[in-house]
C-alpha positions as CSV (number, residue, x, y, z in Angstrom):
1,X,100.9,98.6,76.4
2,X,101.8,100.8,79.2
3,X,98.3,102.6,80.7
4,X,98.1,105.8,82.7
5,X,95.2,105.5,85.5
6,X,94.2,108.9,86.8
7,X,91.5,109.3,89.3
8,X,91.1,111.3,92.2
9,X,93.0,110.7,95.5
10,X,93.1,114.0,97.9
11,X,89.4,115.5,96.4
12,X,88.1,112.2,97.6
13,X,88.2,108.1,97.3
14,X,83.8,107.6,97.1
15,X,84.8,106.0,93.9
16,X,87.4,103.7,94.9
17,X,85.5,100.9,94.3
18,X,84.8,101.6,90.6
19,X,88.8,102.9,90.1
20,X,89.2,98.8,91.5
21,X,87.1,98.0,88.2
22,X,88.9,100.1,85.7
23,X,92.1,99.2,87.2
24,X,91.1,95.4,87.1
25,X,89.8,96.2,83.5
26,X,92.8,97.6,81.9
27,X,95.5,95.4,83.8
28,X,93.8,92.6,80.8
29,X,94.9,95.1,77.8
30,X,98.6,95.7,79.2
31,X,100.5,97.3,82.3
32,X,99.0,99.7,84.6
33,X,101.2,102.2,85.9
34,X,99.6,103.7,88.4
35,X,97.8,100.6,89.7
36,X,98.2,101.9,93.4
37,X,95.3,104.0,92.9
38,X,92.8,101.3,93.4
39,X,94.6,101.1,96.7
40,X,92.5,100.9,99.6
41,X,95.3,101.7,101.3
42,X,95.5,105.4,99.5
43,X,93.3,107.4,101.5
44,X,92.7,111.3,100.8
45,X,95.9,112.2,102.5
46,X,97.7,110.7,99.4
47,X,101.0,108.9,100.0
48,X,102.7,109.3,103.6
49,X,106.0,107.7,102.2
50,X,107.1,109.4,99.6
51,X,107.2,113.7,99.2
52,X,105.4,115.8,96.9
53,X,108.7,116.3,94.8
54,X,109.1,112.6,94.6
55,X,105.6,111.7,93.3
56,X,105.4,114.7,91.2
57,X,109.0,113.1,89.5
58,X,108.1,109.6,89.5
59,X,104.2,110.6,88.0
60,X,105.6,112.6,85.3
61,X,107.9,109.7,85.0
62,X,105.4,107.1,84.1
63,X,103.5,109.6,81.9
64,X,106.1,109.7,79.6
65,X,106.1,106.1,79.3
66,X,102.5,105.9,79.3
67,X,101.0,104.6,75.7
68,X,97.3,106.1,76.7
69,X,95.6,107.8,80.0
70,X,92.7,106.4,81.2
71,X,90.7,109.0,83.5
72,X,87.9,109.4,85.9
73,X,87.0,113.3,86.4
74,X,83.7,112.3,88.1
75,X,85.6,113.9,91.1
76,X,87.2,117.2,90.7
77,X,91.2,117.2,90.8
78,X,93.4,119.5,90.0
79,X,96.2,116.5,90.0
80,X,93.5,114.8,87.2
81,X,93.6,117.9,85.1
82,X,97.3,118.3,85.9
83,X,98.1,114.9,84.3
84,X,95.0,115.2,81.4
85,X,97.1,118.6,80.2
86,X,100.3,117.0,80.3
87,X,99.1,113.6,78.4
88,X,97.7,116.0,75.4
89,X,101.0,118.2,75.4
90,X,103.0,115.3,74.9
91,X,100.0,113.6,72.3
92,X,99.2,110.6,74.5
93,X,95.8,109.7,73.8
94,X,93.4,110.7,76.8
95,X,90.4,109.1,77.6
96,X,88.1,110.3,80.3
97,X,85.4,108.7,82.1
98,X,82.4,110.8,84.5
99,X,79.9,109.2,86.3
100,X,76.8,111.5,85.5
101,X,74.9,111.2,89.0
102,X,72.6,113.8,90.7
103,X,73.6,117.4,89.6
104,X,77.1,117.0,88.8
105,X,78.5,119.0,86.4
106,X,82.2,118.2,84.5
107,X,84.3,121.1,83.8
108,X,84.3,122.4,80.4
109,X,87.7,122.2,80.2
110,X,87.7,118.5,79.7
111,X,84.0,117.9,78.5
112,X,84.8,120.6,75.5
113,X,88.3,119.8,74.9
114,X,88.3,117.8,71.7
115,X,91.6,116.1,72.5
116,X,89.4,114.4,75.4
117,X,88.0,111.1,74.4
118,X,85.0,111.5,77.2
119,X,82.6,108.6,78.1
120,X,79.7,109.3,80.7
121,X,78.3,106.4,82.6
122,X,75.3,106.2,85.1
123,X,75.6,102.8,86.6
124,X,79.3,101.7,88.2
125,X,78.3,98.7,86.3
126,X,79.0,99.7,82.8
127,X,82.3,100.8,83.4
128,X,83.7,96.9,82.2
129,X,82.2,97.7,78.6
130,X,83.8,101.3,78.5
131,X,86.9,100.0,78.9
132,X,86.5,97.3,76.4
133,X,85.1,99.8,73.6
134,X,88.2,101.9,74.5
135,X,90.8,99.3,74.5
136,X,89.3,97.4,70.6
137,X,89.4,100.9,69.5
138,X,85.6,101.4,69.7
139,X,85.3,104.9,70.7
């Protein structure tokens, strides 16, 4: 199984350590594509070796491989909602995770979207059993 990780990289890395979990998480279920986002090396200013054109390309790429997309929206993107869109346009089964903390609120756009699988989680912790309900199929 080929897996699409989206998470946030230029709105912000606070939740690097829990992309680190989902990325270890679903590297147990098949191949993630977009394993370099649990880089610490990928800071807000995003990739400094390749060019916009180029990731853009090679993202799109690896979406149409992609057998599902796993996403945290907990931190606004516009990349995130980019790649949520083009997952449901092409009928790749989208499932989104949001860490509900403080007075966050998740757009509409993915919370009401009915081709969003969404999962909210309050501790970092329960992130492991997410995955593992997504990935038997227990949604």
């Amino acid at each position: 199984m080929k897996i699409y990780f989206s998470a946030s990289i230029s709105g912000g890395r606070d939740l690097l350590p829990v992309y680190r979990t989902i990325v270890s998480e679903l590297k147990k279920y098949g191949t993630v594509l977009t394993e370099h986002i649990a880089d610490s090396n990928l800071t807000v200013g995003g990739e400094k070796n390749e060019s916009n054109r180029a990731i853009f390309n090679r993202d799109l790429k690896w979406l149409e491989q992609a057998d599902l997309i796993i996403a945290d929206v907990t931190t606004p993107s516009l990349g995130v909602g980019y790649e949520i869109a083009a997952g449901i346009e092409r009928k790749i089964p989208v499932h989104a995770l949001f860490f509900r903390k403080d007075n966050r609120r998740l757009s509409a756009m993915i919370s009401g979207n009915p081709d969003v699988f969404l999962y909210e989680y309050s501790d970092p912790e329960h992130v492991p059993h997410i995955i593992r309900n997504i990935m038997s199929g227990r949604n």
